[in-house]
C-alpha positions as YAML, in Angstrom:
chain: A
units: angstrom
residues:
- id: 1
  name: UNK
  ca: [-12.19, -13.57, 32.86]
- id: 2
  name: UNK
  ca: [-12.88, -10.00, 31.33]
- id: 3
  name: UNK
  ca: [-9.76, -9.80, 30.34]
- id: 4
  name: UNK
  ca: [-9.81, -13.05, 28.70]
- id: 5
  name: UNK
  ca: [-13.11, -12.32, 26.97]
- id: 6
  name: UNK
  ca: [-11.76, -8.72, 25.66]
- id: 7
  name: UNK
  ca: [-8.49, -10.41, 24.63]
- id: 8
  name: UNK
  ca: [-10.98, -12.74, 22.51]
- id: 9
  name: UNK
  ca: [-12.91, -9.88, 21.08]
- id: 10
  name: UNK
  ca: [-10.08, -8.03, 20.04]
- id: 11
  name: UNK
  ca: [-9.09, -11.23, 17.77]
- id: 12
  name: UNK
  ca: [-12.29, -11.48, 16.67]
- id: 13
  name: UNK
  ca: [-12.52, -7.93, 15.47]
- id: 14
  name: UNK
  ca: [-8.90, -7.75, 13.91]
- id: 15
  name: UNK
  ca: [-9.96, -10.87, 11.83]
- id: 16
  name: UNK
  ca: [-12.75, -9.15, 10.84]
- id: 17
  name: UNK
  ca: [-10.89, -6.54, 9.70]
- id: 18
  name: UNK
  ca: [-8.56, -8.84, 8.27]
- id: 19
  name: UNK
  ca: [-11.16, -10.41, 5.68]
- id: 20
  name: UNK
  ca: [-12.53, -7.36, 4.99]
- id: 21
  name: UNK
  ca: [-9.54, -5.63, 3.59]
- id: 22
  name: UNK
  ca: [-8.71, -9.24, 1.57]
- id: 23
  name: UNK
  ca: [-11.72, -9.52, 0.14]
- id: 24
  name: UNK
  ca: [-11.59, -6.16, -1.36]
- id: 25
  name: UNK
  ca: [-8.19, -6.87, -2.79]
- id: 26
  name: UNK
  ca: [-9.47, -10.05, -4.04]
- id: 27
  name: UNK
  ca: [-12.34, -7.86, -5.91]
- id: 28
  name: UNK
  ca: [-9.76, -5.29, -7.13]
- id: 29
  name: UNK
  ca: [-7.22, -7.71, -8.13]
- id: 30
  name: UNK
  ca: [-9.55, -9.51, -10.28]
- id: 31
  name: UNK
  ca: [-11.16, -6.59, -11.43]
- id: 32
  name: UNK
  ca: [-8.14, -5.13, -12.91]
- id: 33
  name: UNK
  ca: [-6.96, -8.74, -14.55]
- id: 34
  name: UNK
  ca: [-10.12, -9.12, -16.22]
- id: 35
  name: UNK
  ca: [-10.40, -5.47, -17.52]
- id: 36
  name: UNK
  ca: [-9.76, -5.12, -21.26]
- id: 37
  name: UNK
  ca: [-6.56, -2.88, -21.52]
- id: 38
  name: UNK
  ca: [-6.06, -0.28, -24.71]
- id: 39
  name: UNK
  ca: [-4.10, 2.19, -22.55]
- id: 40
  name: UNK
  ca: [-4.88, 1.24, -18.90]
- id: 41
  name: UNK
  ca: [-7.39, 3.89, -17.96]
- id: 42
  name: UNK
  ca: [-9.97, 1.23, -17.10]
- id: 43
  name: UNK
  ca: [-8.01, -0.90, -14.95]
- id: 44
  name: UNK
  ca: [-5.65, 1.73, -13.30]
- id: 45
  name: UNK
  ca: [-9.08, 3.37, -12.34]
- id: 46
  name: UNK
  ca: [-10.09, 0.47, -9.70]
- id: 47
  name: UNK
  ca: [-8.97, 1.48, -6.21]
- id: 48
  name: UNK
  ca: [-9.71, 0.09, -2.80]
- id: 49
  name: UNK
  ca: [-10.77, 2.71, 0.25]
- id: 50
  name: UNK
  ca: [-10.54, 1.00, 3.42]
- id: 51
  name: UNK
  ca: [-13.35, 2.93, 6.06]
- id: 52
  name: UNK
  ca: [-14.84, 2.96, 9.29]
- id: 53
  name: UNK
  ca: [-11.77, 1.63, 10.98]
- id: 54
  name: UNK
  ca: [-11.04, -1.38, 8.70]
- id: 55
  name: UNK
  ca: [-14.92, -2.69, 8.86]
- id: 56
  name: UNK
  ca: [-16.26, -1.30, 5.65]
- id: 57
  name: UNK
  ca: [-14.12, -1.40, 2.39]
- id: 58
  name: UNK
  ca: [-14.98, 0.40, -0.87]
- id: 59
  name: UNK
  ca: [-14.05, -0.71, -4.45]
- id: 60
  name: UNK
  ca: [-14.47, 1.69, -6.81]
- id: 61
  name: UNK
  ca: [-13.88, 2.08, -10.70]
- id: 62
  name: UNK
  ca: [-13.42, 5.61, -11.97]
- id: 63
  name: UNK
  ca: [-13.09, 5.47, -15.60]
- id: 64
  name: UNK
  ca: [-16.89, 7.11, -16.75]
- id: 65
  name: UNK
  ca: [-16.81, 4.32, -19.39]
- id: 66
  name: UNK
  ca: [-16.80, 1.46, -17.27]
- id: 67
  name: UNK
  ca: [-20.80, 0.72, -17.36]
- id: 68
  name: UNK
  ca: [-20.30, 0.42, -21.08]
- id: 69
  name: UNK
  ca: [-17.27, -2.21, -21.27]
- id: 70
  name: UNK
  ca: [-18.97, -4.22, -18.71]
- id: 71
  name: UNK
  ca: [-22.33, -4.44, -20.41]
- id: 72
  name: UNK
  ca: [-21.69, -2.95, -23.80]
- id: 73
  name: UNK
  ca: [-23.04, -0.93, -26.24]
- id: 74
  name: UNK
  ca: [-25.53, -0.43, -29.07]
- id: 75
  name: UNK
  ca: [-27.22, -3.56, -30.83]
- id: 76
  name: UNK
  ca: [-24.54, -5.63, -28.03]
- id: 77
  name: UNK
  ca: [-25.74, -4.24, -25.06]
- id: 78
  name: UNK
  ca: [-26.02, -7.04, -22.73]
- id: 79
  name: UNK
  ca: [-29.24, -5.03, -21.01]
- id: 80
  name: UNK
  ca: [-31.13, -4.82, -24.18]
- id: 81
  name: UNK
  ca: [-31.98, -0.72, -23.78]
- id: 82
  name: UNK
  ca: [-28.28, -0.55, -26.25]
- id: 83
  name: UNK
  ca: [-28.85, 1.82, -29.93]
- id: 84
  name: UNK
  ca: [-30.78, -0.48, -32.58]
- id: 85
  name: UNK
  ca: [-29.09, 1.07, -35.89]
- id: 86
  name: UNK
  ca: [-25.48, 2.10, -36.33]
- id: 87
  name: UNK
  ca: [-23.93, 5.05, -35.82]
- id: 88
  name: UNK
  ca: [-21.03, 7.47, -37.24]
- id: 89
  name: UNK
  ca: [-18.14, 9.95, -35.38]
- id: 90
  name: UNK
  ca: [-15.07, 10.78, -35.11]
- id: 91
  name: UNK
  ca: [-12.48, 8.80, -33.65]
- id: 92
  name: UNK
  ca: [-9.54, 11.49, -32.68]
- id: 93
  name: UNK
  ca: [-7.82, 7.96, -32.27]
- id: 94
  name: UNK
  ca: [-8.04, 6.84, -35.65]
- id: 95
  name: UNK
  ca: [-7.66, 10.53, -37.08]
- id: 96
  name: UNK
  ca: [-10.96, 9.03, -39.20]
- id: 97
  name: UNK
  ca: [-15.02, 8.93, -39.12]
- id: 98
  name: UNK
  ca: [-16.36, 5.39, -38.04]
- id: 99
  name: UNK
  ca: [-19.15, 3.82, -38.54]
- id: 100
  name: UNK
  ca: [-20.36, 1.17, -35.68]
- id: 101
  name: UNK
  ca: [-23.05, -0.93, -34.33]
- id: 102
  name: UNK
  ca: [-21.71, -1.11, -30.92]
- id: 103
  name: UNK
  ca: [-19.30, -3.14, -29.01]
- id: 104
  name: UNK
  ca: [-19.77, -5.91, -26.82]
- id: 105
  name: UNK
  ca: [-19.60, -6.73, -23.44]
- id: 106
  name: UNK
  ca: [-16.37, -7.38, -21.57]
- id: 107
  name: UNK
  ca: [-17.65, -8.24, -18.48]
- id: 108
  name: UNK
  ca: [-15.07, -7.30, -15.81]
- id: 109
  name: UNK
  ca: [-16.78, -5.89, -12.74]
- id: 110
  name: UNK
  ca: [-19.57, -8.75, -11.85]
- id: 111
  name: UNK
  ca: [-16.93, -11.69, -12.26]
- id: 112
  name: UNK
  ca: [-14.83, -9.78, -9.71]
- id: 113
  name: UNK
  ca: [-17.18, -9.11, -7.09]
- id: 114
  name: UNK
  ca: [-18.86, -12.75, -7.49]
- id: 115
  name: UNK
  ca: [-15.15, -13.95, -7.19]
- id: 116
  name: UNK
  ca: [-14.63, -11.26, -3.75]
- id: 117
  name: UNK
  ca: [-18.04, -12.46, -2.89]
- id: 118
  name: UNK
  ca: [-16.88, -16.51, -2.60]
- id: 119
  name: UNK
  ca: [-13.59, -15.40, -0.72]
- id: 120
  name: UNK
  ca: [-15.42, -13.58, 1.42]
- id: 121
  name: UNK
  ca: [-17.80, -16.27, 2.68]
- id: 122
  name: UNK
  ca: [-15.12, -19.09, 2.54]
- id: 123
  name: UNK
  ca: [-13.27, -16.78, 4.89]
- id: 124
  name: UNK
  ca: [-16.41, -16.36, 7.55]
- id: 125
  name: UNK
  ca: [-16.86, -19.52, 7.29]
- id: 126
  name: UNK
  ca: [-13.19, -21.20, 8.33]
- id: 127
  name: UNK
  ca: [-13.53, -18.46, 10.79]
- id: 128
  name: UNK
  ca: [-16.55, -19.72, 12.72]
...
C-alpha cells in the first residue's frame, strides 16, 4: 500500500511539474509572437527559468523598454501618467532630430500571461 500511494505521489508531482514548465512556454511562446519586432531585442529578451525543482517557473523579459511597448508612451500611454505635449531628440537611427507625441501601446506581455493563465487552469483541471 505505501508503495502504491508513493508510486501515486510521484505521478502526481511529475505532472505538476509537467504543467508548470508548459504553461511557462505557453506564456513565452506567446509573448514573443505578439511582441512587435524592429530588430528582435524585445522578443529575444523573454526567457523561461525553471526553479525549485520544476515547481516554480519564471518568465522574464529583459529588454529595459518593455514597460513602454506594452503600455506606451506620452499622450498614448495606456496608464494615463504618459508626457502631455510632444517632445524632440535624436534618433541615432534615423541620423535626424524627431519630434513625437508618443507611441502607443503594443500590448504583448498581459495577452501572454492571460493566455499561460487559461492553459494553466485547463490543465489542473483535466488533471483532477
Amino acid at each position: 500500500m505505501l508503495r502504491a500511494v508513493a508510486r501515486f505521489e510521484d505521478g502526481v508531482l511529475d505532472e505538476v511539474k509537467r504543467i508548470v514548465y508548459e504553461t511557462a512556454r505557453v506564456i513565452q511562446s506567446n509573448a514573443k509572437a505578439l511582441a512587435p519586432v524592429d530588430l528582435g531585442n524585445l522578443r529575444d529578451s523573454i526567457e523561461v527559468t525553471i526553479l525549485n525543482g520544476g515547481y516554480v517557473a519564471k518568465v522574464t523579459v529583459g529588454a529595459n523598454y518593455a514597460v513602454w511597448v506594452e503600455y506606451g508612451t506620452g499622450i498614448y500611454s495606456t496608464q494615463g501618467n504618459g508626457r502631455l505635449t510632444p517632445w524632440t531628440y535624436y534618433s541615432a537611427k534615423l541620423g535626424r532630430y524627431v519630434t513625437t507625441k508618443g507611441n502607443h501601446a503594443q500590448p504583448f506581455w498581459e495577452p501572454a500571461v492571460e493566455a499561460g493563465k487559461r492553459y494553466f487552469e485547463q490543465q489542473m483541471r483535466q488533471f483532477n
